[in-house]
Every structure is written in C-alpha cells, then in structure tokens.
NUPAKOL-995928 format. One record per residue (C-alpha): x, y, z; residue in three letters. Coordinates in steps of 0.25 Angstrom, whole numbers, always signed. Last residue first. Layout:
% NUPAKOL-995928
<<X Y Z> 'ALA'>
...
***
This chain:
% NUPAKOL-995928
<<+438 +134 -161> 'UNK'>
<<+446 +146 -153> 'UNK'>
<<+453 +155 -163> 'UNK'>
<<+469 +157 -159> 'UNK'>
<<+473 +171 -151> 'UNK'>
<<+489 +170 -152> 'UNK'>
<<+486 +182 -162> 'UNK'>
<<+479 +191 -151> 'UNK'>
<<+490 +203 -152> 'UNK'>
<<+484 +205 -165> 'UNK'>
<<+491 +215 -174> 'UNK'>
<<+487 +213 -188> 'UNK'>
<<+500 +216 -198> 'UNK'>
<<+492 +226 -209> 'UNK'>
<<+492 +218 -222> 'UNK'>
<<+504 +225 -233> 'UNK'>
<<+506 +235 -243> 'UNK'>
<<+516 +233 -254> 'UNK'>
<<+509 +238 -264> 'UNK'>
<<+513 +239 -281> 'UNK'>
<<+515 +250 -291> 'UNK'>
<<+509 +245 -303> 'UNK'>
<<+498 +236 -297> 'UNK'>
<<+496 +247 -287> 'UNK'>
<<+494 +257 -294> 'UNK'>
<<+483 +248 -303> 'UNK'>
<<+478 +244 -287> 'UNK'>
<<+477 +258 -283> 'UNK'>
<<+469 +264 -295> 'UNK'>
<<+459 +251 -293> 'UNK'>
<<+454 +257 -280> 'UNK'>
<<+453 +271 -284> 'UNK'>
<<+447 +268 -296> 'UNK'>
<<+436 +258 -286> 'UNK'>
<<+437 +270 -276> 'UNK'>
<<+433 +281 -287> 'UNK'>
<<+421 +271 -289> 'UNK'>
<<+416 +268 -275> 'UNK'>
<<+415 +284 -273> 'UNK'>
<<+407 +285 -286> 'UNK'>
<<+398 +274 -282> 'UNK'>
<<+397 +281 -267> 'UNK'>
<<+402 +277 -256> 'UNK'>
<<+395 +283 -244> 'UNK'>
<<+389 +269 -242> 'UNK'>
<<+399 +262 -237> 'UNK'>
<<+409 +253 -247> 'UNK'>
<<+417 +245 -240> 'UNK'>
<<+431 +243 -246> 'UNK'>
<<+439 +230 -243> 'UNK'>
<<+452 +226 -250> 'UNK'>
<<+455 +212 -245> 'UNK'>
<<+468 +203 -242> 'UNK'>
<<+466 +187 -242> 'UNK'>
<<+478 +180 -240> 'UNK'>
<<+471 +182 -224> 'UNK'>
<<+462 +172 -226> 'UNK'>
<<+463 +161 -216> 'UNK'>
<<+461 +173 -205> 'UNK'>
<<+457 +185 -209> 'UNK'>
<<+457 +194 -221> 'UNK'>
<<+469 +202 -226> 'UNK'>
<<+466 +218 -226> 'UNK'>
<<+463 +230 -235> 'UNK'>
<<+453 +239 -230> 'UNK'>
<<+450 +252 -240> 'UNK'>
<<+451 +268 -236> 'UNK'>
<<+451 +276 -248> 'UNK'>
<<+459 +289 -246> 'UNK'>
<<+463 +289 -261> 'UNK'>
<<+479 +286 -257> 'UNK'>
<<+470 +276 -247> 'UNK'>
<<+468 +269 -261> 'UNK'>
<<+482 +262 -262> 'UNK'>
<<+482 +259 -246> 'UNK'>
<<+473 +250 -248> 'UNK'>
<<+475 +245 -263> 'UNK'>
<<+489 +240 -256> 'UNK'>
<<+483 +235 -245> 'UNK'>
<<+475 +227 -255> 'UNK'>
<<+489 +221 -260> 'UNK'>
<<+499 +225 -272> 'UNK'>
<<+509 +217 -279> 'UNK'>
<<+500 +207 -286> 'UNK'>
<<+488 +212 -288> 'UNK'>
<<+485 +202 -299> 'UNK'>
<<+479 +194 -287> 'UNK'>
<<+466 +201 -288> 'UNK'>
<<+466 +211 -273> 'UNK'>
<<+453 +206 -265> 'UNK'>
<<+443 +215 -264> 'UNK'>
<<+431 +218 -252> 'UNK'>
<<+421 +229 -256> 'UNK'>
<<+410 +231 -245> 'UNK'>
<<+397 +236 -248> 'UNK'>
<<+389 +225 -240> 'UNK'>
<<+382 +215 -245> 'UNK'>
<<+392 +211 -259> 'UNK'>
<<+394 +197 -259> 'UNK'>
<<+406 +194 -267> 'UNK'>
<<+415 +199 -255> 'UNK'>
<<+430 +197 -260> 'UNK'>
<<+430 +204 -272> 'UNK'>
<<+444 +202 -280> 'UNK'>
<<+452 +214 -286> 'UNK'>
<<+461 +220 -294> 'UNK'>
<<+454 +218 -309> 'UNK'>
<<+447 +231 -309> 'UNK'>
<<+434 +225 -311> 'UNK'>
<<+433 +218 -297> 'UNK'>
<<+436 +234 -290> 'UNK'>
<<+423 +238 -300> 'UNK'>
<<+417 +229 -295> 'UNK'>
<<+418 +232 -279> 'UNK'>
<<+416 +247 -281> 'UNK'>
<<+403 +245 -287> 'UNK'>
<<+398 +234 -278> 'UNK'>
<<+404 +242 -266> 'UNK'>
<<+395 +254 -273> 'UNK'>
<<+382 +244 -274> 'UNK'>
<<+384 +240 -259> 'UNK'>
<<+385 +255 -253> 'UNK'>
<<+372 +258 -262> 'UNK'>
<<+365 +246 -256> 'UNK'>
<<+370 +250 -243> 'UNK'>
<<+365 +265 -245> 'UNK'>
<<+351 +259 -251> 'UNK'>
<<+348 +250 -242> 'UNK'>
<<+350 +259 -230> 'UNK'>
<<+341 +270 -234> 'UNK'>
<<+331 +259 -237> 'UNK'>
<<+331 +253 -223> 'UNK'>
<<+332 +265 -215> 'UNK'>
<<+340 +277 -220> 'UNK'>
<<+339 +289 -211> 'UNK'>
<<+330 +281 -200> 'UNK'>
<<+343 +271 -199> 'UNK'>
<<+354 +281 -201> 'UNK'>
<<+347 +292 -191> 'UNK'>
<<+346 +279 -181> 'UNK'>
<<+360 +275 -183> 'UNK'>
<<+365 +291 -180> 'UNK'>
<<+358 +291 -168> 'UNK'>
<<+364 +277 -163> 'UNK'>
<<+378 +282 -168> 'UNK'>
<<+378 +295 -162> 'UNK'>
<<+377 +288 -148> 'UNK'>
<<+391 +288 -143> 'UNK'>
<<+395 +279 -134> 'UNK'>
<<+393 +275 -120> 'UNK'>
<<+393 +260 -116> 'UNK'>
<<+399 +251 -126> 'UNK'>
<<+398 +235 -123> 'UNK'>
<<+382 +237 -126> 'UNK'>
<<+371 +233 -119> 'UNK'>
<<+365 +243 -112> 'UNK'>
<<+352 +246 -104> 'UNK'>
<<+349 +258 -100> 'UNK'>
<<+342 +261 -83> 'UNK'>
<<+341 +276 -82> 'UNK'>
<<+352 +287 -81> 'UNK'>
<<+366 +284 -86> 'UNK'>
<<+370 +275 -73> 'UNK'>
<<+356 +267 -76> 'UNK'>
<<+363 +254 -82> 'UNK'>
<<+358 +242 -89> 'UNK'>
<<+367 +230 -95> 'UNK'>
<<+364 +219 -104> 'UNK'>
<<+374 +210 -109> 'UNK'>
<<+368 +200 -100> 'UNK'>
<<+354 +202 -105> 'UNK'>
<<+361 +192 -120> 'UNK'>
<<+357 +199 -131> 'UNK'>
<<+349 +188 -140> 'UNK'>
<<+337 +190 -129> 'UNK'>
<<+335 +205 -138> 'UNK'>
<<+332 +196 -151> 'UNK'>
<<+338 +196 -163> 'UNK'>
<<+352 +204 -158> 'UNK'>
<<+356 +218 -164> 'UNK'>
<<+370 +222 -164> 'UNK'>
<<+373 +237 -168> 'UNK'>
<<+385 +245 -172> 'UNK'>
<<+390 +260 -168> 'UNK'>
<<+402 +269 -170> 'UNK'>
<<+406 +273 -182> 'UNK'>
<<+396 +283 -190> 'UNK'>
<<+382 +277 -194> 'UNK'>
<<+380 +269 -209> 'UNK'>
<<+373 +257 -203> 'UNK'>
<<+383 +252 -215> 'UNK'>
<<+393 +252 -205> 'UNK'>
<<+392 +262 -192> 'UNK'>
<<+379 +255 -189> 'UNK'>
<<+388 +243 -188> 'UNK'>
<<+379 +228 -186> 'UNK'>
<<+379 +218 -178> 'UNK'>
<<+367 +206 -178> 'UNK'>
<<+364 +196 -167> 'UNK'>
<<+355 +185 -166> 'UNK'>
<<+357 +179 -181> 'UNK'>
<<+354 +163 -178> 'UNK'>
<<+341 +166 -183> 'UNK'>
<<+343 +170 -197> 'UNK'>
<<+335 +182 -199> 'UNK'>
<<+344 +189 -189> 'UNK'>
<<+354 +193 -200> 'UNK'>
<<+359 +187 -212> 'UNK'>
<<+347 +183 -219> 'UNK'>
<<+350 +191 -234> 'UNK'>
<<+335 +196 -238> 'UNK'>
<<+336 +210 -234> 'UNK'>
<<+349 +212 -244> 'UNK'>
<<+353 +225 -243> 'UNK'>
<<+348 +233 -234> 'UNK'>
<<+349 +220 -223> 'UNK'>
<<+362 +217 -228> 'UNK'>
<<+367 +231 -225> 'UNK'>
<<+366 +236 -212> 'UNK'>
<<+372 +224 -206> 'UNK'>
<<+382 +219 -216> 'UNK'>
<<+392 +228 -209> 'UNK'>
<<+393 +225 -196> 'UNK'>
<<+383 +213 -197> 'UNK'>
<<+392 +204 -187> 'UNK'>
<<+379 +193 -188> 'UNK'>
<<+377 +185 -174> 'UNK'>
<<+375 +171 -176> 'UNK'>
<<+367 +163 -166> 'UNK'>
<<+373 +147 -161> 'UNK'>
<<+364 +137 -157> 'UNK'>
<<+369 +123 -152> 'UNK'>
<<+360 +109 -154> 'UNK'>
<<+372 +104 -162> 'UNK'>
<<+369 +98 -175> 'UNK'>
<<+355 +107 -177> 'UNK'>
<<+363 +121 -170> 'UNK'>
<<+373 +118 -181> 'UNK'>
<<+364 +117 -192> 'UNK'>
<<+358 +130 -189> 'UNK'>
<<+373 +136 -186> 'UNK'>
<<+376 +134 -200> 'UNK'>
<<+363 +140 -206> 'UNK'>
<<+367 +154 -198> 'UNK'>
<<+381 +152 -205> 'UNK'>
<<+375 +150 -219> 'UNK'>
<<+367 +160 -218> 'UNK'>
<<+376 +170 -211> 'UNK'>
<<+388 +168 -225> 'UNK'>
<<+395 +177 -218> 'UNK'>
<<+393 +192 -224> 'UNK'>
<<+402 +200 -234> 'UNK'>
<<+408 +212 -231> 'UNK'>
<<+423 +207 -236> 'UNK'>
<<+432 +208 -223> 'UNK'>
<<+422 +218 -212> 'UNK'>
<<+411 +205 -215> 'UNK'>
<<+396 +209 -219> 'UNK'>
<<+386 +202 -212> 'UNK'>
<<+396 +193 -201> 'UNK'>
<<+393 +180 -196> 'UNK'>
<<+395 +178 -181> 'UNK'>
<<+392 +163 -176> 'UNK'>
<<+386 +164 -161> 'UNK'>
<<+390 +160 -147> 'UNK'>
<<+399 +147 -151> 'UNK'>
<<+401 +139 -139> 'UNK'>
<<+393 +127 -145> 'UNK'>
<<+402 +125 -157> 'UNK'>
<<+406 +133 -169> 'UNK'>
<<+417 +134 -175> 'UNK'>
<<+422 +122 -183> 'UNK'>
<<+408 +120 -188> 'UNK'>
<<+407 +134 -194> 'UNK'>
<<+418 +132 -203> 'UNK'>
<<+410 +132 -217> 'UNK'>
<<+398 +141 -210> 'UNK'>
<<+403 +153 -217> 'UNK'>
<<+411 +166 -212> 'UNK'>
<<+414 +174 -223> 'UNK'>
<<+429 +177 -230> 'UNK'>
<<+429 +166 -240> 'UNK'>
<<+438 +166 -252> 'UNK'>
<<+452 +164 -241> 'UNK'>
<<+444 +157 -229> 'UNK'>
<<+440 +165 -216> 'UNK'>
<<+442 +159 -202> 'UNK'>
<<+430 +155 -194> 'UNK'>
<<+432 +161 -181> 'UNK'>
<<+428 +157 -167> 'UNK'>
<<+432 +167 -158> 'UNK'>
<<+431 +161 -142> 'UNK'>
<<+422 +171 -136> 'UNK'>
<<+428 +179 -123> 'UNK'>
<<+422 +191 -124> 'UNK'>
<<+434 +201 -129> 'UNK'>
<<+440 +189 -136> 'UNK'>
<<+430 +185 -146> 'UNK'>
<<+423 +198 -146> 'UNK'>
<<+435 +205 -151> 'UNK'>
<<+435 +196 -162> 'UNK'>
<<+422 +198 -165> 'UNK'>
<<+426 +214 -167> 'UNK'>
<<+436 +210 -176> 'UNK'>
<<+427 +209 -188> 'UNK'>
<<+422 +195 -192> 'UNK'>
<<+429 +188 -207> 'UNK'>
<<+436 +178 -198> 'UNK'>
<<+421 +171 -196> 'UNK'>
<<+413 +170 -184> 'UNK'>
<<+411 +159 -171> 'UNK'>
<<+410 +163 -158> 'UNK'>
<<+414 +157 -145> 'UNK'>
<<+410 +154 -130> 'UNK'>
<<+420 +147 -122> 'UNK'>
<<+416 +148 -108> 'UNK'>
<<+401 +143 -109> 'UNK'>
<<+402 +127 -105> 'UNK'>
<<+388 +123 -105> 'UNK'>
<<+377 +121 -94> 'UNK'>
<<+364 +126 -104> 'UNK'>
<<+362 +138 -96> 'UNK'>
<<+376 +142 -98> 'UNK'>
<<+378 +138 -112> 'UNK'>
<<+366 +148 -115> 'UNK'>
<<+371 +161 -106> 'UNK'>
<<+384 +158 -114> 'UNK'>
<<+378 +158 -126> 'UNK'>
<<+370 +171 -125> 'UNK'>
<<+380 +178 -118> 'UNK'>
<<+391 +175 -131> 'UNK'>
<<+381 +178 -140> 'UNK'>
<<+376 +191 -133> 'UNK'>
<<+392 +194 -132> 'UNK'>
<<+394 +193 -149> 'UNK'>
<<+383 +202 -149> 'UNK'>
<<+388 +212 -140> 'UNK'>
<<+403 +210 -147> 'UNK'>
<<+396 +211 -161> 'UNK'>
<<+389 +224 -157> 'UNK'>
<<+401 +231 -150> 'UNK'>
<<+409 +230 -164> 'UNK'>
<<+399 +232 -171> 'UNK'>
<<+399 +247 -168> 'UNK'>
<<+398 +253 -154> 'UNK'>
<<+386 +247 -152> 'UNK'>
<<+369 +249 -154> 'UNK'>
<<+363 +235 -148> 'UNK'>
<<+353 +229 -151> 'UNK'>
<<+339 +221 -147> 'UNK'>
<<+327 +217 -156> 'UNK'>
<<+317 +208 -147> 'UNK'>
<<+313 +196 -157> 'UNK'>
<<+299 +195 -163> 'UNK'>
<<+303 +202 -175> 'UNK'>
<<+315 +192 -178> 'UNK'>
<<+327 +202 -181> 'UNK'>
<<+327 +205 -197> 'UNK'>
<<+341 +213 -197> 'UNK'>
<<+334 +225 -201> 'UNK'>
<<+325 +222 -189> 'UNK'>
<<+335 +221 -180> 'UNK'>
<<+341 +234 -184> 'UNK'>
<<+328 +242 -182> 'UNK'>
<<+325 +236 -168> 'UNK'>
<<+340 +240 -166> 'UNK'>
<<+338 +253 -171> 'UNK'>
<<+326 +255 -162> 'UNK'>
<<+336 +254 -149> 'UNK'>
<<+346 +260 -155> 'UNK'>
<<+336 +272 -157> 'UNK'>
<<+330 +271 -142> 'UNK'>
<<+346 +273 -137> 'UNK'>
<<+346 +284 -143> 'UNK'>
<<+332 +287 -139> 'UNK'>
<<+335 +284 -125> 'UNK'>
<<+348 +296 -123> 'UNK'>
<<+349 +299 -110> 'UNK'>
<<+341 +285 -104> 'UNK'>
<<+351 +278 -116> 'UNK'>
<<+365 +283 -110> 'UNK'>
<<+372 +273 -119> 'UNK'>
<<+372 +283 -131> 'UNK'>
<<+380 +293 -125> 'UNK'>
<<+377 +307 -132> 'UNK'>
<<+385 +315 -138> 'UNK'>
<<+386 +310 -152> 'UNK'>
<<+368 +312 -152> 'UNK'>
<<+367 +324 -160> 'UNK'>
<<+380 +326 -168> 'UNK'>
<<+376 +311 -174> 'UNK'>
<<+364 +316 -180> 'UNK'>
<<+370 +327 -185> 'UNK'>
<<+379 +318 -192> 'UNK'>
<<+368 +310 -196> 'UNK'>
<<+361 +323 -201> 'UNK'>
<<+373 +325 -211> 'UNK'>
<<+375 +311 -215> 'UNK'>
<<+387 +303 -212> 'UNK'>
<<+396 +295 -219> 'UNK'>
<<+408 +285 -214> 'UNK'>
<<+403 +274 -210> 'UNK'>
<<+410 +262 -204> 'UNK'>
<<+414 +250 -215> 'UNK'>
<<+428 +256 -217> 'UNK'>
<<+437 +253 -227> 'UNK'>
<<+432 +261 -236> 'UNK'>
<<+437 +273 -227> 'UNK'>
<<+435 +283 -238> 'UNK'>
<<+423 +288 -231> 'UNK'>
<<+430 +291 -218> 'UNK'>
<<+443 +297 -224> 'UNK'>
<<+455 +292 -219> 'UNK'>
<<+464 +298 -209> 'UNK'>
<<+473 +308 -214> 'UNK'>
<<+466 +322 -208> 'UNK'>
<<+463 +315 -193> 'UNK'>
<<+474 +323 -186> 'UNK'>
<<+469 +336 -193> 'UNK'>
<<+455 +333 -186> 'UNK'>
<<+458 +330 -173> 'UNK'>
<<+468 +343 -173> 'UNK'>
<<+458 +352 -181> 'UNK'>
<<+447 +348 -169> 'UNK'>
<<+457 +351 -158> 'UNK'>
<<+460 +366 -165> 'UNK'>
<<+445 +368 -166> 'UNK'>
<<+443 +363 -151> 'UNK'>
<<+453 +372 -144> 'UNK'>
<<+467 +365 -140> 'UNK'>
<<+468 +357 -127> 'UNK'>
<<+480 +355 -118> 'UNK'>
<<+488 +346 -113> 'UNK'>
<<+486 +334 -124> 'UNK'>
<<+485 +319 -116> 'UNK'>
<<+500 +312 -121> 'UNK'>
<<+502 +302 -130> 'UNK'>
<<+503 +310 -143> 'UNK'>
<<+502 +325 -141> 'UNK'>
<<+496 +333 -151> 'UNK'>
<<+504 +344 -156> 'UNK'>
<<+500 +358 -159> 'UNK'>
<<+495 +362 -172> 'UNK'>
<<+479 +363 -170> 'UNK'>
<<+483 +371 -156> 'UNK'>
<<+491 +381 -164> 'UNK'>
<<+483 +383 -174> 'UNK'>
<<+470 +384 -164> 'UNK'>
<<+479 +395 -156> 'UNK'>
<<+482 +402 -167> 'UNK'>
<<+467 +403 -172> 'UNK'>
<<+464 +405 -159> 'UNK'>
<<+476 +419 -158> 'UNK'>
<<+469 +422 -172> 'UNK'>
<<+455 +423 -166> 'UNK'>
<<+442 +417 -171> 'UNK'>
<<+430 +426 -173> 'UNK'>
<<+418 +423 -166> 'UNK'>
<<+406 +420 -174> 'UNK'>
***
C-alpha cells in the first residue's frame, strides 16, 4: 500500500478547509478524498434516515442489496437492446404485480416501472384522460373539458396533473371526523366529462383507505341512471404492498371492475431506496397506443412509455432481489410485523392520556394522533419539534380544505422499527408533551406559499 505523504496530507487539509463558493461555478478542483469529506461534513446536521418517521420512503438496506445496487447504478435503464434482461425483469414484475393485485387471468398484464408514484399516477391519470377523449370523439361529443373527481385527502402529485394536462380538478373537500373520500358528494361531482374517480389505499394524512367499495358500487348505479361509465384508478402509494399481505380478502383493487389502473411506490413498503414507483393497468388496451413511443437512436427498435427517459436502473434490480428475496411470505410477515409495532406504539400514545387516534382502521402501519384538548398551551408542532432534541423526525401539519381546525401528529412506522425502537419513541413521545405541559410551546402551522391561490375548483 503506498504510503501517504505529509505535503498530501497538507494539501488534503487545506483543500477540505477551504471556502466553497455560493453562486459562482468553483475554479478549481480539490482531490476526491478532500471532496468526499466536504460533501459529507456539509451533510453532518441533516436527520437521520431511520429516524425520519415522517417519511414513508425507506431507509434500510441489506448488505447484498447494496451490492446489488453497486452492480447495475451505472447503467441507463432506458437503453433496453443494452440492457434486455433489466428491462425483462420489469417486465415480469409487472406480470407479478398484476397478479398480487388479482388482474383477470384472461387480461394482457401491462405496467410501467417509474420515477416513483408520482410518474405512475400522472401516466395513469393520461390513459384515462386518452381513453375518454378518444370515446367522446367517436361518439360526436364536446371533449374539451375533461375532469377528474378525488378526494382532499390525495397527494399533490394529482394536483399537478390537474393543471399540468389540462383536467378540470374536481375535489370532494374533507369534513372535520372524516378524512376519506366516500360516495356522500359524489353526485355533485360527477358528470359525463369525468375520466375516472381516484380513491386512495392508504392516504399520506391518516393511512387509511377511501371507502373503494362504496365508491365503486356508486358509480354502478350511476352508469344504470345515466348510461355513462366511469373506471377508478386506486393511488395504492402506500397501501399497495401491504393490503394484499395483509388482508387477501379486502376487494380494493382490480377485482372490482371499475379498478383499471393501480399505482404503487416500490420505494414505500415495496421496501427499495428512493426512486421508483409502478402502475399496472388490467388489461394492456386500458393504456391508451397514443402514449406509446418507439425509438432505435440507442441501438434496435425499444418501446417506451414513460414521461422519464434515462435514469438509473438500480431500482428495477434491487425490486427484483426484494421480490425473490421475500416473496409473498417474506412480505407478509415484515408488514404484519411493521403493523403490530404501530399498534404497539399507537396504544400506548391513547394510554397516556395526550392523544386522540385519528385512523381507527389500522392497514398500514402508520400512527396518526390528534393532540386531547387538555393540551392547552402547547400544539403538535410543539410535540414535533419537542422530539427532534432526540433526532426523531414526526409530521405535524393542519389538514386540507374544510378541516383545517384539525392538526395531526403523524408517525409511520416502517419495518426497521423494532418493538423496542417503538417503545423508547412512545417515552420519548409522552416525555415532550409532560414538558411541555409545564413549560408551554409556542410553535406555529408553516404559511403555505401558493402562488396559485386565485385557482377556484371547477364543478
């Protein structure tokens, strides 16, 4: 091994204490060891990943998954006649993810690997919105005003589709006590420019689902009073690779027949790093061939689907190590586990005496807490930024429209947690709000910036 000099060593010192330019492009370079320590140095006060409760995205890795992902992050995963059995492993994980969400056997599986969920709701929400279009067309009606209907409990994400493509946002505002979509308002929102009714498996605000059933039976009487037909797509983020573990004989995916497309995060409870997300439609006809492309400019003829074009293909192989590592057993038992802790951590949080569950029904292993109105003199931001002294990241926010009164304490509970982990963040937890009983909080809700706010729903 070659012996280090006292002159590098000095230089590396030097280099690893100079100044980094703000907005100007740096002059020179420094050596990799000295840049590495920078990058790093600069990162020492950021949270940690596996305290990050308030996080759905994982944060644990195995060993040979990390080797795994050293193997293929170089490689551009678009560039399918360079790479075909990456792509041939998306490919056959789409089959598999199909069948995990009971897809008809006589249907042609189709899917997409994306950049997270984000990508596969708008591809999804663009099927449906090609699809209706196509259909008001042949039929000689009006198809400039297409909209979708969804709840104020969705992610962000559908209201960038709204205005990014085009699609009037119909959304059914919460109500203080009930923070799913339902079919109660239904009628006020749907009408025959509606492309599809989104229901969510497993909501960002308190992890429960929409109430599917009663939505997709809804839309059945609607179609026998109208004549009009509109599908569902199911946002399964996070529900997605847990209800089918968990409770096989919950219908809220493609066994109801309104359910043509499903999303899902494989960077959530599929358990890989950030980055990727999948949508899977019932049948292949379901994606509309307009939102096909198919290039040769990388070598021969690929198709591809996605609004992405290169990115990393770590994800896919890492996906496919998770799927053959666990399988369906290996997956039941980690989310069951995941859901038994957030059980654990939630009752002991009721017991103390400082907190109201807002998500009765318990699917996915997220904790979502209402402050009890003794607290009078401190808030859940106070609780918040009470146990980041500890490092603990939670998410205190007010919900959306007609029921923001209502702030939450959320805490999902992935499956790295363990019961003794959940236990020292229960003390932990409690220990903030009997300091801050004595003491008191003055923290405040975070002032939203929208520059959008003249932006009225259109129904």
């Amino acid at each position: 091994m070659a012996e280090s000099h006292p002159a590098d060593a000095l230089s590396m010192f030097d280099q690893f204490n100079a100044d980094i330019p703000e907005s100007t492009f740096p002059e020179h370079g420094m050596g990799p060891r000295a840049a590495a320590a920078v990058v790093n140095s600069e990162a020492w006060t950021d949270a940690n990943p596996m305290l990050n409760l308030s996080s759905f995205v994982t944060t644990f890795t195995e060993p040979e998954e990390v080797d795994v992902m050293l193997r293929h992050f170089t490689k551009n995963y678009i560039d399918h006649d360079m790479y075909p059995q990456l792509y041939a492993m998306e490919t056959r994980m789409t089959q598999w993810l199909h069948d995990l969400w009971n897809g008809p056997q006589d249907a042609e599986a189709f899917g997409i690997a994306t950049v997270g969920s984000s990508e596969a709701c708008m591809l999804a929400g663009l099927a449906h919105k090609w699809n209706w279009r196509e259909a008001r067309k042949a039929a000689g009606k009006d198809a400039s005003r297409p909209n979708m209907v969804t709840g104020g409990n969705v992610q962000i994400v559908w209201k960038k589709f709204f205005r990014y493509f085009d699609v009037d946002e119909r959304i059914v505002p919460l109500e203080v006590g009930n923070s799913r979509l339902t079919a109660q308002h239904l009628d006020r929102f749907v009408d025959e420019n509606t492309i599809a009714v989104v229901a969510i498996a497993g909501q960002t605000f308190t992890g429960e689902d929409d109430d599917i059933q009663e939505i997709h039976d809804w839309l059945d009487a609607y179609e026998k009073r109208t004549g009009i037909s509109i599908p569902m797509h199911i946002d399964g983020a996070s529900g997605g690779f847990v209800n089918p573990f968990l409770y096989p004989d919950y219908a809220w995916d493609f066994r109801l027949p309104r359910v043509q497309s499903i999303n899902a995060s494989g960077h959530k409870f599929g358990l890989v790093p950030p980055g990727l997300g999948w949508v899977v439609f019932r049948d292949r006809k379901v994606f509309n061939e307009g939102l096909m492309f198919y290039v040769n400019y990388l070598g021969g003829e690929m198709p591809t689907a996605g609004l992405n074009f290169s990115r990393n293909a770590f994800q896919i192989a890492v996906q496919y190590y998770l799927f053959l590592r666990l399988g369906r057993s290996g997956y039941t038992k980690l989310m069951q586990a995941a859901v038994d802790n957030a059980v654990r951590l939630r009752d002991q949080l009721i017991a103390s005496g400082w907190f109201t569950i807002m998500n009765r029904t318990q699917r996915i292993p997220v904790v979502a807490l209402t402050l009890d109105p003794k607290a009078t003199n401190f808030n859940e931001f106070d609780v918040s930024n009470k146990v980041r002294e500890r490092g603990w990241v939670l998410s205190a926010y007010t919900m959306p429209a007609n029921a923001e009164s209502v702030r939450s304490l959320r805490i999902v509970v992935r499956p790295h947690l363990n019961r003794n982990l959940c236990d020292i963040l229960a003390k932990d937890i409690v220990a903030a709000c009997e300091y801050l009983a004595q003491h008191g909080g003055n923290a405040t809700p975070p002032t939203l910036h929208d520059p959008h706010s003249t932006a009225t729903t259109k129904c």
